[in-house]
MIDREN-562443 format. One line per 3 residues: number of its first residue (from 0); their letters; for each residue x, y, z of C-alpha. Coordinates in pm, 1 decimal. Layout:
NUM	A	X/Y/Z ~ ... .
This chain:
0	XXX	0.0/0.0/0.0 ~ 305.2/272.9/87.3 ~ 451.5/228.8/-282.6 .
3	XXX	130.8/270.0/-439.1 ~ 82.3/572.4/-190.2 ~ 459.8/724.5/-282.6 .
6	XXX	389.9/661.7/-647.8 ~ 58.4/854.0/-631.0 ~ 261.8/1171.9/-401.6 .
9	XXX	527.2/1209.4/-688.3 ~ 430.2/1062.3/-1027.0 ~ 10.0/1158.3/-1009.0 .
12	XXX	-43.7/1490.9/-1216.1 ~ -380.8/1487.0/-1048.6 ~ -238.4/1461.7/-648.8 .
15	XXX	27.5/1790.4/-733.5 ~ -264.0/2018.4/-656.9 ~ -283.5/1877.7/-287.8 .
18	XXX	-56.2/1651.3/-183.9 ~ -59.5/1688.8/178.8 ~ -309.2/1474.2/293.1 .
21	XXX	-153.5/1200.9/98.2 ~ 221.8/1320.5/255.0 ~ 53.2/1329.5/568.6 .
24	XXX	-88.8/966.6/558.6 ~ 290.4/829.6/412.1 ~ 425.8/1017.3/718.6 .
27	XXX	226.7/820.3/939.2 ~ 232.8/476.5/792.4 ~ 565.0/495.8/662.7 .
30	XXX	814.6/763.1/756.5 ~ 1106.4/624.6/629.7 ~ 973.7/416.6/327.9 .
33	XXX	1162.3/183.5/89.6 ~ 1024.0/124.9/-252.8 ~ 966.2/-261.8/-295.5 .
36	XXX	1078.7/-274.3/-629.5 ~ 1414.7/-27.5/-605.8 ~ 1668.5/85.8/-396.6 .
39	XXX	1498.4/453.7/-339.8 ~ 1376.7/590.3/3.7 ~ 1149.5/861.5/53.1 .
42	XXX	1148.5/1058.2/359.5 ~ 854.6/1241.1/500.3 ~ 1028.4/1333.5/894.4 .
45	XXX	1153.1/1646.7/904.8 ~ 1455.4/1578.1/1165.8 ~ 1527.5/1292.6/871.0 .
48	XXX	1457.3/1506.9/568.4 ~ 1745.1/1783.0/761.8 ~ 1961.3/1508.8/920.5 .
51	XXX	2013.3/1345.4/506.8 ~ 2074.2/1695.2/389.1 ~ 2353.4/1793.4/649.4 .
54	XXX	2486.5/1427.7/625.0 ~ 2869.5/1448.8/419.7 ~ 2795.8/1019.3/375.1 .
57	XXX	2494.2/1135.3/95.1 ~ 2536.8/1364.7/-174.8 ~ 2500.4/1417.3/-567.4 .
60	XXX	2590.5/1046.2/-788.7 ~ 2927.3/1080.3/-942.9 ~ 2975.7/1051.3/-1317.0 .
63	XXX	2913.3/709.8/-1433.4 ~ 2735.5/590.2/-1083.4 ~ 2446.9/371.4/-1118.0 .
66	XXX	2141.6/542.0/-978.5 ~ 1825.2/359.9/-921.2 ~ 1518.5/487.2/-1038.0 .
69	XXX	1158.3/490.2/-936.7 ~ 1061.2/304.4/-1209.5 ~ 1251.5/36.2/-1049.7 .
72	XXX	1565.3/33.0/-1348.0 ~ 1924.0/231.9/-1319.5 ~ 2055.0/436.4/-1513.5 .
75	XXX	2417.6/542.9/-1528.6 ~ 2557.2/937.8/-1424.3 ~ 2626.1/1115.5/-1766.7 .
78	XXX	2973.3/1231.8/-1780.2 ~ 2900.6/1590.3/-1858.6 ~ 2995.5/1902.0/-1663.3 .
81	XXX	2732.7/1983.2/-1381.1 ~ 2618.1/2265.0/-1205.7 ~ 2654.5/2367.6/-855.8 .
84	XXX	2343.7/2229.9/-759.1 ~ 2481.6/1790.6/-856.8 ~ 2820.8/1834.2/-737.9 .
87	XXX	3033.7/1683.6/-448.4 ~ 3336.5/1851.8/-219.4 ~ 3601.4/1945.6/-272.8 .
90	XXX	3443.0/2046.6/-672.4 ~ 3120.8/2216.3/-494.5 ~ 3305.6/2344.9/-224.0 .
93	XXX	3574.2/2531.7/-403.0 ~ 3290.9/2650.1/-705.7 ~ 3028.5/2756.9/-406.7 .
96	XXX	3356.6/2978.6/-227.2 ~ 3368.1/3173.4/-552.7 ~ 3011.9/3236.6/-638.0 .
99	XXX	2913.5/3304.2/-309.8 ~ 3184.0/3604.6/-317.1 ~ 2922.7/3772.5/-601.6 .
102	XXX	2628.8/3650.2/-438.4 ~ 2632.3/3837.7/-71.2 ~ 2402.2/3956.2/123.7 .
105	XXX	2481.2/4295.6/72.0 ~ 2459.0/4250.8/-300.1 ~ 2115.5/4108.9/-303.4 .
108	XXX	2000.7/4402.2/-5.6 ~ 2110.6/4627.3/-270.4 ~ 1860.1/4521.5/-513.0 .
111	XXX	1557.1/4646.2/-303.0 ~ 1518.4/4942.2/-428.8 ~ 1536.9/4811.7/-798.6 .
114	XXX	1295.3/4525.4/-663.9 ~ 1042.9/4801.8/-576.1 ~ 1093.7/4995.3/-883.0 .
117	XXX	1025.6/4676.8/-1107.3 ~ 730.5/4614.5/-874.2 ~ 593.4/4915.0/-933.9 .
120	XXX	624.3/4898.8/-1288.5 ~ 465.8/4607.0/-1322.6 ~ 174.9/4697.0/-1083.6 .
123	XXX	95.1/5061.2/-1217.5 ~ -81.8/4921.9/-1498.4 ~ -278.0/4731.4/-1250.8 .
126	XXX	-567.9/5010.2/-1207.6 ~ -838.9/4927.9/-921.5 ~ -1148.0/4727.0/-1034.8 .
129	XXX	-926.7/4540.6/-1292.1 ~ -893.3/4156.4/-1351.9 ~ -542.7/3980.3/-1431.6 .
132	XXX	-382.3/3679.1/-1434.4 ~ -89.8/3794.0/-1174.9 ~ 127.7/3473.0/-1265.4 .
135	XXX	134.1/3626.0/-1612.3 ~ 131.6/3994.4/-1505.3 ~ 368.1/3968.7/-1197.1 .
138	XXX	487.5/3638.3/-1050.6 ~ 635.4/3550.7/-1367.5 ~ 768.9/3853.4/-1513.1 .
141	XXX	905.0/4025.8/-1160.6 ~ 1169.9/3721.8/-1065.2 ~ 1263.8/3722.9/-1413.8 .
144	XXX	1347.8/4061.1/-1470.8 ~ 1485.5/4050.9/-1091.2 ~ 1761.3/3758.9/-1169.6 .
147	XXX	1784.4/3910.8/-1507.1 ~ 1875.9/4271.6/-1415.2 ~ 2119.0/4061.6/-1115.3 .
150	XXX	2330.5/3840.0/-1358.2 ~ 2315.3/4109.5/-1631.0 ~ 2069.6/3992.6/-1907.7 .
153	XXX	1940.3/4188.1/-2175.6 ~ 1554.5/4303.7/-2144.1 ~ 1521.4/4206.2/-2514.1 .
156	XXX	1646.0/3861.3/-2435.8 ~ 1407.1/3749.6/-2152.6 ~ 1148.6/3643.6/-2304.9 .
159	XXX	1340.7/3412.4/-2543.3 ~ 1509.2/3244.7/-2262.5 ~ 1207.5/3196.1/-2052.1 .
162	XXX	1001.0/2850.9/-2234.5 ~ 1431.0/2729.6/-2286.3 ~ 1483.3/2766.6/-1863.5 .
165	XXX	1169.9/2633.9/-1816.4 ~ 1300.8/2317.5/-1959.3 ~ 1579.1/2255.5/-1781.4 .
168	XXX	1404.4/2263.6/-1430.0 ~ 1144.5/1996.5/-1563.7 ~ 1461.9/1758.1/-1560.9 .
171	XXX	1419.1/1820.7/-1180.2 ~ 1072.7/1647.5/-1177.2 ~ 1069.9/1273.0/-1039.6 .
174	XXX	791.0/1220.6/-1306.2 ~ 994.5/1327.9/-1626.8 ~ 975.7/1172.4/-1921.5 .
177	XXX	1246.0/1101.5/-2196.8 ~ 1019.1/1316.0/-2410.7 ~ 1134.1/1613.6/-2094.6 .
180	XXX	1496.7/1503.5/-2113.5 ~ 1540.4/1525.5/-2495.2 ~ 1380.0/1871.1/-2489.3 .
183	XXX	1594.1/1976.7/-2198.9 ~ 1902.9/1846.4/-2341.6 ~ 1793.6/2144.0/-2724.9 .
186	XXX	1735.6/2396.1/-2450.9 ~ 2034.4/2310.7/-2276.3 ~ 2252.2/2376.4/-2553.2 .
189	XXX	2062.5/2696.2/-2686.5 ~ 2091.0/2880.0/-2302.6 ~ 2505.1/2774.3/-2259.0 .
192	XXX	2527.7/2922.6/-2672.2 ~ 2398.8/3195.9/-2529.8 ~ 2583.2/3273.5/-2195.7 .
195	XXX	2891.8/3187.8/-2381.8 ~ 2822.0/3469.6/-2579.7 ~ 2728.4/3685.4/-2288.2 .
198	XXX	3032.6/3568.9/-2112.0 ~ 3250.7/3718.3/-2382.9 ~ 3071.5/3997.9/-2401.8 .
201	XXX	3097.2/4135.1/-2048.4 ~ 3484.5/4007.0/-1994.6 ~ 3568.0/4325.0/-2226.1 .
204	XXX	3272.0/4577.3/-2141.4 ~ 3185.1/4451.4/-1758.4 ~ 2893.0/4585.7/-1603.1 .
207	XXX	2778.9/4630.7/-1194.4 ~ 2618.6/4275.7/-1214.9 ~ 2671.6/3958.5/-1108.8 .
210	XXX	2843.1/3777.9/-1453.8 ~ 3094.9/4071.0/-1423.3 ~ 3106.7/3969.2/-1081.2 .
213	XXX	3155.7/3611.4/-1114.6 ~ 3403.0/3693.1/-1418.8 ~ 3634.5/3856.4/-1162.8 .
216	XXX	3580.0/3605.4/-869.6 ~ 3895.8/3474.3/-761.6 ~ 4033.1/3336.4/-454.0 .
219	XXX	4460.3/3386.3/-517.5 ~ 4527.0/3257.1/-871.7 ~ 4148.4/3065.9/-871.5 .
222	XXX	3923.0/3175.3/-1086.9 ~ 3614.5/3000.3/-1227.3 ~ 3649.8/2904.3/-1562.8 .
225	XXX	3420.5/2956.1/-1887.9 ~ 3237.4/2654.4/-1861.2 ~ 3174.3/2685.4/-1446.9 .
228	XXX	3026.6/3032.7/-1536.6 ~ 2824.6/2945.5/-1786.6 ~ 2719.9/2687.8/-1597.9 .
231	XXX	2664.2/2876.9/-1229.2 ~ 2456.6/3095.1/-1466.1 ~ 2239.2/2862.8/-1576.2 .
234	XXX	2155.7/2779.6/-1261.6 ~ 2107.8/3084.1/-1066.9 ~ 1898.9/3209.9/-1393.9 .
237	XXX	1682.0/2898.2/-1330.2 ~ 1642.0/2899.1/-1000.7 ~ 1595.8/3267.7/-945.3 .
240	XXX	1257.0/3280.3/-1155.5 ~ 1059.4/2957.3/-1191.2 ~ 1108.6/2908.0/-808.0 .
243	XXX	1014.8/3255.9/-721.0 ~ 742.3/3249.0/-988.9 ~ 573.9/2989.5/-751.7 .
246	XXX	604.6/3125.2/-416.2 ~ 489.7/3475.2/-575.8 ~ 155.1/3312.5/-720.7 .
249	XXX	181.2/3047.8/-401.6 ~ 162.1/3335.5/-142.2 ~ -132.3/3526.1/-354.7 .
252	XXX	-375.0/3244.0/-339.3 ~ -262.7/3094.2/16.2 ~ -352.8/3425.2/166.6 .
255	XXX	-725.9/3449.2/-24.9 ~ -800.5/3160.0/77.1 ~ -736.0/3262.6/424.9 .
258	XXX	-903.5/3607.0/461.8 ~ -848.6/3591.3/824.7 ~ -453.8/3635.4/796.8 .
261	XXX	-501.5/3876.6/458.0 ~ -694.7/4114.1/760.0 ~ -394.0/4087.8/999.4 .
264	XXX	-135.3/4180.2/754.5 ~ -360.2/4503.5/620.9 ~ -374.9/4579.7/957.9 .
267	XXX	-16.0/4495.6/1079.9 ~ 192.5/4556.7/838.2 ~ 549.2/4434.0/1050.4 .
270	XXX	373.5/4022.4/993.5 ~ 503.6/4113.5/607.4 ~ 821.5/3912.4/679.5 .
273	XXX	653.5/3615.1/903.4 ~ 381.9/3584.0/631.4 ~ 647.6/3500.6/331.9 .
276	XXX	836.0/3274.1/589.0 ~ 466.6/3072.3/628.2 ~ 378.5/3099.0/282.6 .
279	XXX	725.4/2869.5/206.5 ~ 645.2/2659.7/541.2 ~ 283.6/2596.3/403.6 .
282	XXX	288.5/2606.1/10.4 ~ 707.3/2566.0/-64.0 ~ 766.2/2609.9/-405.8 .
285	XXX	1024.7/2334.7/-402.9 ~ 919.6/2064.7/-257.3 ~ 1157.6/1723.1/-298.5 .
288	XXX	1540.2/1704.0/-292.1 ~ 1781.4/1401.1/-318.6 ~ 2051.0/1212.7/-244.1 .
291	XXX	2292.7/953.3/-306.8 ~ 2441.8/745.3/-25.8 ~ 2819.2/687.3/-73.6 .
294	XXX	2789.5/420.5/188.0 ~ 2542.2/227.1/433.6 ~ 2425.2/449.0/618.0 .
297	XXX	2117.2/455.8/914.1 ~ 1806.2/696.6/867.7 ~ 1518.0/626.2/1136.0 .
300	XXX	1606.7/335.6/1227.5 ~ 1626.4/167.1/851.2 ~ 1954.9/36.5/736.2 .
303	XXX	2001.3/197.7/376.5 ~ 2229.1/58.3/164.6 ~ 2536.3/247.9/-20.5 .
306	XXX	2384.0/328.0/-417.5 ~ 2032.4/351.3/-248.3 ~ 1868.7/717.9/-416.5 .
309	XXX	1677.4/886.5/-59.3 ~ 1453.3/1162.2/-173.6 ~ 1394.8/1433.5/104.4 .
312	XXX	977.6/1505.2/47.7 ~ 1033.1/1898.3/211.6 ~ 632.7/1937.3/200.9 .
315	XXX	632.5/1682.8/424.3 ~ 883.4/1776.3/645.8 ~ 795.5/2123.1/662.1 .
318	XXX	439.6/1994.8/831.0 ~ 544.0/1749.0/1055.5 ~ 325.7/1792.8/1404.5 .
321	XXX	633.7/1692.9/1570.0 ~ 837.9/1999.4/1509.6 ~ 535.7/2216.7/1433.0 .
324	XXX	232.4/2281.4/1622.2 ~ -119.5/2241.9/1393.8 ~ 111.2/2230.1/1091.8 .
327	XXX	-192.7/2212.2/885.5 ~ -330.2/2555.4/978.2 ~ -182.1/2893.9/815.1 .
330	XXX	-51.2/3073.2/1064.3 ~ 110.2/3419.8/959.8 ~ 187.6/3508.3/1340.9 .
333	XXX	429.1/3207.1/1369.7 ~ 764.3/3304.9/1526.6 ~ 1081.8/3089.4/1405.6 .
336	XXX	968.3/2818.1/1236.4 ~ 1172.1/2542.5/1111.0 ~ 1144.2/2484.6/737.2 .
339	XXX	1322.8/2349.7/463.5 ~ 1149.7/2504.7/183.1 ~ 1552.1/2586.9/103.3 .
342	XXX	1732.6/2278.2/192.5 ~ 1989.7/2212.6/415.0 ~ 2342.9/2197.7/500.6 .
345	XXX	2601.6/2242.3/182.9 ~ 2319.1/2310.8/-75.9 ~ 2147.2/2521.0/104.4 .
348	XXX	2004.1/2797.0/-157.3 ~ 2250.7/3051.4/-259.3 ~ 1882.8/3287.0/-340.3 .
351	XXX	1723.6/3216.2/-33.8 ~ 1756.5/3573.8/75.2 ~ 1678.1/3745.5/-246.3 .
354	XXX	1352.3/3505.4/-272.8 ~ 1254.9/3623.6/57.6 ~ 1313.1/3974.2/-33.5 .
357	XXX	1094.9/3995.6/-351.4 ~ 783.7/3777.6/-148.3 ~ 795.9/4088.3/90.6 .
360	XXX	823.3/4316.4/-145.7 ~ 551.7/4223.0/-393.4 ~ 335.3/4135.9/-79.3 .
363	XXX	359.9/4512.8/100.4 ~ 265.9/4647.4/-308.9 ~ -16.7/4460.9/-361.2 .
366	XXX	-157.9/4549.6/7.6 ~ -67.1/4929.7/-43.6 ~ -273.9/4934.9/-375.7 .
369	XXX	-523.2/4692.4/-352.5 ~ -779.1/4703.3/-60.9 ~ -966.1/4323.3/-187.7 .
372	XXX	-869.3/4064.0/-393.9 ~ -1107.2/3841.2/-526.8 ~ -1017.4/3487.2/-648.7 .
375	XXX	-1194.6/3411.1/-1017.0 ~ -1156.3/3051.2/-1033.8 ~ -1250.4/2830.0/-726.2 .
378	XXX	-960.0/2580.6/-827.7 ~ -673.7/2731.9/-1030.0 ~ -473.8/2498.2/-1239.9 .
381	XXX	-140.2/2372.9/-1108.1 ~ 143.5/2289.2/-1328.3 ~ 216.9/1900.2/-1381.1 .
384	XXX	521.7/1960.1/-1142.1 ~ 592.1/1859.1/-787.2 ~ 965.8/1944.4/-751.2 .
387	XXX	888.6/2299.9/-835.0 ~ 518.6/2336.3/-740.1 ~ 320.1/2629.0/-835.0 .
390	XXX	9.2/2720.8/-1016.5 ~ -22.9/2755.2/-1389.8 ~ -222.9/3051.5/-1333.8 .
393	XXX	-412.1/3277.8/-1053.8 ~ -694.2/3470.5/-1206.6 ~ -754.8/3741.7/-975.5 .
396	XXX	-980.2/4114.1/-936.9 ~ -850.1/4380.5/-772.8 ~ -1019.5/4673.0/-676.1 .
């Protein structure tokens, strides 16, 4: 019964647009679950979910590894370069050292005021009495043109690149397809053409953004090389919209379905903060991670074998009544709760801050201008995507 239950959580387009009474009921009957037919765990805990993220015995599969598969085969590690996000110490260490040097917190603080501007920009259209689609009118285009306008993009550009990143993150999804693959592997090759180009570009006319940054990232005679530039980019570029993208459209519909919090924060503006942190508690755009284990290793009490794939279900994790009281109820007023909506330990995200910053931002705009927002469909759409969740779109009037 758990399999059939695990398949449902992360293969069922139908179960993406509410998982967690299904998470919930794996939690319960199964917390640290071992597929019958493979050598894959799924973990639904959250001191697991943190304990395999911190844990230097699990990581990303080397090239040429065999890595099992929910579908019960293996398939072999390709041998190509990887981004930050698959690799290993000492490679990730010494690559995360250098791009973290461009990517401070004082770097992404500096970007509020642009983050309001673009806001703005994108909500002054937006008269009262008006009805939009905000994942097409802001949650999509605001992290794009925010990541964009950080690594140094061309306006004219973004909209090419968008359907091409989109892409790549479906090769996140546990439910891809080799149909997914083969298209991520043409979109692959279009978006490094292009940063190549971009690259070259800005290493003789460098700008104040983060390429020129990483271009000139060095620690003594390191420096990151073409390909772990391109690469980084890729990454960051991915990550910094389709993930924001959801918890932008994610916190819009969380808080009208709860009108009771949406009153609070018009009339307390200082829960701002506290609501984004809940939104990504309650509704986290990304919600699975993996691992490898380079050796046996214990989790819960289970004795997992070395090879064995242990996927990390966060949604899970971030609900679990025994590190969070009612985890099921949206609570704004919540003071330092544990989530890991952004991983853990070595991976944790490089863009947590800046996705934080751009939730609180579009959140305090929308309240300033918009007294009520009324929800046109019931039931939104979701995308066929549980690794990065979100809705496909959010029909909304504001007035």
């Amino acid at each position: 019964m758990s399999d059939e239950l695990f398949l449902r959580i992360v293969t069922d387009p139908e179960v993406y647009a509410d998982p967690y009474a299904l998470l919930a009921e794996l939690r319960e009957t199964s917390p640290v679950h071992k597929l019958g037919f493979a050598d894959y765990w799924a973990l639904t805990r959250y001191e697991d979910c943190r304990s395999v993220l911190r844990d230097p015995r699990m990581g990303n599969p080397e090239p040429g590894d065999q890595v099992p598969t929910i579908a019960g085969n293996a398939v072999r590690t390709p041998k190509e370069e990887r981004t930050l996000l698959f690799l290993n110490p000492p490679d990730h260490t010494r690559l995360r050292s250098l791009v973290s040097r461009a990517f401070t917190p004082r770097r992404v603080e500096g970007l509020r005021g642009s983050v309001e501007a673009m806001t703005a920009e994108l909500l002054d259209p937006l008269v009262p009495a008006c009805e939009v689609d905000l994942i097409d009118q802001l949650a999509f285009p605001l992290p794009a043109n925010v990541i964009s306008e950080l690594v140094g993009v061309p306006r004219a550009d973004r909209d090419w690149l968008r359907p091409l990143v989109s892409d790549l993150a479906g090769t996140l999804e546990p439910n891809r397809s080799p149909e997914d693959m083969e298209r991520a592997e043409v979109s692959g090759a279009k978006v490094a053409a292009y940063f190549d180009e971009l690259i070259d570009r800005r290493r003789t006319e460098p700008g104040d953004d983060l390429l020129s940054a990483l271009i000139a990232a060095s620690d003594g005679e390191d420096r990151l090389t073409q390909s772990e530039i391109g690469l980084t980019l890729s990454l960051i570029y991915a990550a910094g919209f389709e993930t924001t993208t959801n918890l932008l459209g994610n916190m819009v519909h969380t808080l009208m379905r709860h009108p009771d919090q949406l009153a609070r924060l018009r009339a307390d503006r200082s829960l701002v903060p506290g609501a984004v942190d809940e939104v990504l508690r309650y509704q986290p755009p990304v919600q699975v991670d993996a691992r490898y284990t380079f050796e046996d290793v214990e989790i819960g009490g289970h004795s997992v074998a070395q090879g064995s794939m242990v996927l990390t279900l966060l949604a899970a994790a971030n609900r679990d009544p025994a590190v969070i009281d009612d985890p099921d109820r949206f609570d704004i007023t919540r003071q330092d709760t544990p989530l890991l909506s952004f991983g853990s330990g070595i991976h944790y995200c490089l863009g947590a801050s800046l996705a934080r910053l751009e939730g609180q931002v579009v959140l305090a705009g929308l309240l300033d201008r918009f007294p009520t927002w009324t929800p046109l469909e019931e039931n939104p759409p979701w995308k066929p995507r549980l690794t990065l969740r979100g809705l496909a779109r959010l029909p909304v009037a504001l007035a």
